[in-house]
N, C-alpha and C positions, 0 to 999 in steps of 0.2 A: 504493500500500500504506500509505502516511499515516495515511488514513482507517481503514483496517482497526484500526492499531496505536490511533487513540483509543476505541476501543471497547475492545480487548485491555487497555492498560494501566490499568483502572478496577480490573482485577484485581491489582496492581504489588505493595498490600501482605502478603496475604494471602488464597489463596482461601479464602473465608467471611465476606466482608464482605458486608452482602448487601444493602447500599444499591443496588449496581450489580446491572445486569440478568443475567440467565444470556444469556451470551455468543449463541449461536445462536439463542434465542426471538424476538427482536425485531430490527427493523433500521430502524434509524432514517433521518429522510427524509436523506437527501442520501450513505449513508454504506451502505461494502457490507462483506458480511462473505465469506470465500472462497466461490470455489466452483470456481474451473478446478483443476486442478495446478498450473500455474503461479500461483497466488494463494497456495496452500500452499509451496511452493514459496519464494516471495518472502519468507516471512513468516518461513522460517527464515535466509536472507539479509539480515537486515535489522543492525542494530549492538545493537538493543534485545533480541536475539536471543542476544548475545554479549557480555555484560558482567557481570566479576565484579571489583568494586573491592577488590585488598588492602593500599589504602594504609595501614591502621590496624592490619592485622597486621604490614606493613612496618616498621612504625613499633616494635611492642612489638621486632623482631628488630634493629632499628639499622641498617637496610638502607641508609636514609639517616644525612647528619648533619645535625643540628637546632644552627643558630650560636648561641652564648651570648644572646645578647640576647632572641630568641623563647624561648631557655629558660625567660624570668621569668615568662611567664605560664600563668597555672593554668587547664589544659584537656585534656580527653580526649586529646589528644596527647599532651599532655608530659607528663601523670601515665602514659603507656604507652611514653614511651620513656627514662624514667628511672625506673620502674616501681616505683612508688613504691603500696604496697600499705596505707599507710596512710589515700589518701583512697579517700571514696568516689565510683566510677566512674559509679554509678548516674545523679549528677543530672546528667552532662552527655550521656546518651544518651535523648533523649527520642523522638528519629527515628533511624533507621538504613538507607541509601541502600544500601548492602551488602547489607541484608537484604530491603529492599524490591524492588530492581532485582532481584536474585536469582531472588526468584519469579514477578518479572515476567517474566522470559526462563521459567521454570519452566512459566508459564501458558500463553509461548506455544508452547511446543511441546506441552503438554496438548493444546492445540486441534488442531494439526495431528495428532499421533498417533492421534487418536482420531476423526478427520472426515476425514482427507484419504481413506482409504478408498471413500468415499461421493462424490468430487470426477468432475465432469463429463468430466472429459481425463484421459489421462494412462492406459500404461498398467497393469497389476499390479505388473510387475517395479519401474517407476519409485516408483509408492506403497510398495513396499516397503521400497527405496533408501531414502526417504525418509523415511519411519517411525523405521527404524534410524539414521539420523543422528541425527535430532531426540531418540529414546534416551537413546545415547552423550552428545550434547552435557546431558542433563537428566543425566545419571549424574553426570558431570563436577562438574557445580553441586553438586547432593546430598553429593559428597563435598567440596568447597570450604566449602560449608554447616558439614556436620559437623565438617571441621575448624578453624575458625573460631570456631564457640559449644559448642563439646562437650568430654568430655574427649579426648585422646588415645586411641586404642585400647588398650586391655589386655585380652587373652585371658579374664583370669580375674574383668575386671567389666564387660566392653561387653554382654552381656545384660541390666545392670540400671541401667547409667550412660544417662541422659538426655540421647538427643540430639535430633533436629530433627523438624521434619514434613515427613513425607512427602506430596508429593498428587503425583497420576495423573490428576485429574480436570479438569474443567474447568466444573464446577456453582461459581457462587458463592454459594450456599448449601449445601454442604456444611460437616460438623462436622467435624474434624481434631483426631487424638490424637496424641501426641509418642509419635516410635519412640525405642528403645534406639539409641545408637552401635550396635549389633551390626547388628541393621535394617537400620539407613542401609547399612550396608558389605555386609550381604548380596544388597540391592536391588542396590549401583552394580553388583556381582560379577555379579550377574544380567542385568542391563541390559545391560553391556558384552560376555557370554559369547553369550547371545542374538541379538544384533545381528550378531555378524561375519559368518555368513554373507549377509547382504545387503549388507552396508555393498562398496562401490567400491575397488578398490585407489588411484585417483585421484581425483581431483573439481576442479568446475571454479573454486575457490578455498575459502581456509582456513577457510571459514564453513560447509561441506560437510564433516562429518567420514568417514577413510578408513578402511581395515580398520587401519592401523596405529594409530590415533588410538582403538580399543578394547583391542588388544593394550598401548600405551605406557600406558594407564589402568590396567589390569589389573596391569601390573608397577609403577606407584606405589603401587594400592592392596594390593597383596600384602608392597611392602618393609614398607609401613605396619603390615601385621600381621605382619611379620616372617618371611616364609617365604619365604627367599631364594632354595629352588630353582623355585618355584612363577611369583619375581618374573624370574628368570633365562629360566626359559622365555617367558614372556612379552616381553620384553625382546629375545629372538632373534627372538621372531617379527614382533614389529616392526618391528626392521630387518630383515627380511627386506621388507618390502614399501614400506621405506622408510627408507633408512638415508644419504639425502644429508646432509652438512653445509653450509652457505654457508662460501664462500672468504673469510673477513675478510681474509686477508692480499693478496689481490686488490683486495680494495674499497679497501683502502688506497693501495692503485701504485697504481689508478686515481685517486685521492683525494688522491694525498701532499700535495699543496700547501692544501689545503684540512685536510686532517687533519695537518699540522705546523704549523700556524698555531696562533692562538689565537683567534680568533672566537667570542665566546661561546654566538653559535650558528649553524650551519649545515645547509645544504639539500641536504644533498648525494645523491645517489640515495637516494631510498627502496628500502627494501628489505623490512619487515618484513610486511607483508601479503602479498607476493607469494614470502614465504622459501619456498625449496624447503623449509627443514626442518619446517615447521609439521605435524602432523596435523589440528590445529583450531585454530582462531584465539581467542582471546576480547580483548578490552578491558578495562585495568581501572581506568575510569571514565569520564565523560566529559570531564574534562579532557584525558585520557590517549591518547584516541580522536583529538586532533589536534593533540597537541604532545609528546608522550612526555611526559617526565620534565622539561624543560626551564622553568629558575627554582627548581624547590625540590629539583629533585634532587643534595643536597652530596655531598660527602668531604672528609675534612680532607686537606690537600697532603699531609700524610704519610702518609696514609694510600694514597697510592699503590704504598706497597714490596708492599701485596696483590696486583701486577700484577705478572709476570714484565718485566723491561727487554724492549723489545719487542712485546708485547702490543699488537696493532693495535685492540683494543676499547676499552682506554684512550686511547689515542690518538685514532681516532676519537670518541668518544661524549665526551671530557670537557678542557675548557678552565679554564685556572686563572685565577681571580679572586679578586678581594678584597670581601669583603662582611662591613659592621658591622666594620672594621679587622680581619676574619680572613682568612688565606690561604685556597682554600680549590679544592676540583674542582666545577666546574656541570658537570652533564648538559647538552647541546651539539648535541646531532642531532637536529631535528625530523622525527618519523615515526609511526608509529601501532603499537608495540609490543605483542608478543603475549604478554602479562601473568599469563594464570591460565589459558592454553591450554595447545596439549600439543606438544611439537617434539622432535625427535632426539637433539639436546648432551644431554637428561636422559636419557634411552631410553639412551645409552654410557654414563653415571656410575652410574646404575641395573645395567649389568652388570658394569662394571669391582668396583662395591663387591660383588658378588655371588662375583664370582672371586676377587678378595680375602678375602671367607669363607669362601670355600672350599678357603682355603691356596695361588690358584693367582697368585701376586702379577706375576711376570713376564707372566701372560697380562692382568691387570688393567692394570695399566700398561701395554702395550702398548693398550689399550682406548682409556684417556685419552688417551695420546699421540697417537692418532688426533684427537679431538676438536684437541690441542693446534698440530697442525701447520698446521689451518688458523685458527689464533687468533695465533700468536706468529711476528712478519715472522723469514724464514729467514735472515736476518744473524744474529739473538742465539737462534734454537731451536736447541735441545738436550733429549733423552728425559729424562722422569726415571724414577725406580728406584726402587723401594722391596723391602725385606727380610720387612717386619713386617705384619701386617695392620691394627696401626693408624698406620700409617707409610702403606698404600698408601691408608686411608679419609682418612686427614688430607689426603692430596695431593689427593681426588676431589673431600673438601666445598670443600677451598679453590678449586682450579679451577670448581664451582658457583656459588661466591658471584661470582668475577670476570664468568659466562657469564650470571647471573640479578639483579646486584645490582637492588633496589628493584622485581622483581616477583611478589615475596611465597614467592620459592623458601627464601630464606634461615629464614623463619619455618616453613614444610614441616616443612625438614630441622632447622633445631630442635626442634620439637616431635616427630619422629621420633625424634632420637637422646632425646633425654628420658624416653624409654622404655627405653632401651637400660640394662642393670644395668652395661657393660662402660662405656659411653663417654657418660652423663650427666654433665653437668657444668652447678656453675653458673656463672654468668656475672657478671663484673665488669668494670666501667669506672669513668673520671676522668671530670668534666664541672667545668672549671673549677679548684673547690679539694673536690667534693664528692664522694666515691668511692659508686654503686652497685652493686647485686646483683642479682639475679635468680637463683631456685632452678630447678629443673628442674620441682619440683611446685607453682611459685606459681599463682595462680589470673590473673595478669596473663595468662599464656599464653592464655585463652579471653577470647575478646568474649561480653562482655553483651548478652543481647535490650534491644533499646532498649522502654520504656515502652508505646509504641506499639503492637511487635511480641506483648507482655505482655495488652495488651489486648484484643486482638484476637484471642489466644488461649482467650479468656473462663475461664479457669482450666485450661487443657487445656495452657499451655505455660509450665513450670518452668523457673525462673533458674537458668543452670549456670553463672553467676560473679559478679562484684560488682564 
């Protein structure tokens, strides 16, 4: 399938380049393009199939810590993690691997959705299985898309706010006009509503998405527009078809000696491609694809009281070191993390925060504590409680941030609550002796089309930041 993928990814930046061939016209000597089921088949199996990088939204969210010393230099990084809206972002995005790889997975399920029909093997039922995966997993992207370069959603301006392009197609000569945000979010609504009854209750790994892995979309994109009975429903029906959690506090007894050490990095079972909780998998990069987070993934030491004492995810996943004379948490478990896909711990924080709107705060905390019991080793767990409804969403995002740091959740659910009139806030930190901010309406929250992406647009695709 190699070969397949050098012809496919000609299409990586944009369909509408049209240097490159239309995919199925021509087949070049040595090089084939599908045609079993199993070739479509492989082709959504693949990693290039399954990568959405949100290191740079990571980044504007502080997902990471960036040490003093890499602070000094002036770059698309650090001008977005100390958000600093005085310069301009523009000239250091001339390429964009986010945007490109995007569509490159975008394309490739174009191809298959649209040809595997026509595939020599395989039979109805299976092409249709397959269809619907490849869907769902394009809806996924479409809304990572949107929320990445666009604004937030707002009810009362996503029909006329500028968001992404949409393509279906798989002509690389087509002409592509930029949908509204409202667009983008009606398609994913559509895509993911469509699909479930094909889609598998199981599949034979995370790269396969399942009926839950539409339902768990539906309930992110509904919190997003804030329709929390709509996102609640959703959210049941998820677990309903798929509501395991993995045992952390297991992996740990199995692990203690290795996970109470300090090794600053270890091998210890993989776990995260073959997590029961996954509904789909993605990558989010290709550094990411075979080392997780390990080397640049910080936290300041103290920034450990974010973890309950106990907390076997700290413990596993992060050993203390010193780097540029700071104290300091590395990321520590080499594995292949499921970054911008779709897994269970969200699917509960998703209801819990929904019960909690809905006045039902006992039943929400109970929600999370589920999540919590297989997170925090049973020497130091204990339930928490909440009274208030923002009492029990503080306990949810906070328990989110320990269950997602650094894979672009934290940025989500920022930009989520940013919307919110109740619990918008902006955001402040120290860096050194130099206190920043960041407002809820800064324009740091969206990624700039890089240059590239701009021109290839040929005036069809409008800058939604700076």
């Amino acid at each position: 399938m190699k070969k397949i993928f050098q012809l496919i990814l000609c299409g990586a930046v944009l369909a509408g380049a049209a240097s490159c061939n239309k995919y199925l016209d021509i087949v070049p000597k040595g090089q084939k393009i599908p045609q079993t089921f199993e070739d479509y088949k492989a082709l959504l199996g693949s990693t290039k199939a399954h990568t959405f990088d949100f290191t740079s939204q990571a980044v504007v969210a502080n997902e990471w810590y960036t040490i003093q010393t890499a602070q000094a230099t002036q770059s698309f990084a650090m001008i977005n993690y100390n958000w600093k809206e005085g310069i301009d972002r523009l000239q250091y995005v001339l390429t964009d691997m986010t945007y490109s790889d995007a569509y490159a997975a975008i394309f490739v399920y174009n191809v298959l959705i649209n040809h595997v029909a026509s595939a020599t093997t395989g039979t109805a039922t299976q092409k249709a299985e397959l269809i619907a995966q490849a869907r769902v997993c394009r809806a996924l992207h479409y809304f990572n898309l949107v929320n990445t370069y666009a604004k937030t959603y707002n009810p009362s301006t996503a029909a006329t706010d500028p968001g992404v392009m949409i393509n279906v197609n798989d002509d690389m000569e087509q002409t592509l006009n930029q949908s509204s945000v409202k667009e983008v979010y009606d398609f994913v609504i559509r895509e993911a509503t469509q699909t479930i009854q094909d889609l598998p209750v199981t599949s034979m790994n995370g790269y396969y998405a399942t009926k839950g892995a539409a339902y768990a979309l539906l309930a992110r994109v509904y919190m997003f527009q804030r329709d929390y009975a709509k996102a609640a429903e959703a959210a049941d029906n998820a677990l309903k078809q798929n509501n395991t959690l993995f045992d952390y506090v297991k992996y740990y007894n199995d692990n203690k000696t290795l996970a109470d050490g300090n090794s600053p990095g270890i091998n210890v079972p993989l776990i995260d491609f073959s997590n029961p909780e996954n509904y789909v998998f993605n990558h989010g990069g290709g550094t990411n694809q075979s080392q997780g987070y390990y080397i640049t993934g910080y936290l300041k030491a103290s920034d450990s009281v974010l973890y309950d004492k106990g907390d076997a995810r700290l413990k596993v996943n992060f050993a203390v070191r010193t780097v540029s004379s700071e104290a300091i948490l590395s990321y520590r478990r080499n594995d292949k993390p499921n970054m911008s896909g779709l897994r269970t711990p969200e699917v509960y924080y998703i209801k819990a925060e929904c019960l909690a709107r809905a006045g039902n705060m006992q039943e929400a905390m109970e929600v999370l504590n589920t999540v919590r019991r297989k997170r925090i080793i049973t020497a130091f767990y204990s339930d928490v409680t909440a009274t208030t409804e923002a009492e029990a969403i503080a306990k949810i995002r906070r328990e989110m941030r320990c269950e997602y740091r650094g894979a672009g959740m934290m940025y989500l659910d920022y930009r989520r609550f940013n919307m919110d009139p109740v619990y918008k806030t902006t955001l402040t930190k120290t860096e050194g002796t130099t206190t920043y901010s960041i407002a809820p309406d800064s324009y740091i929250w969206i990624m700039p089309f890089s240059a590239t992406s701009i021109a290839y647009g040929e005036g069809r695709l409008v800058q939604n930041s700076k």
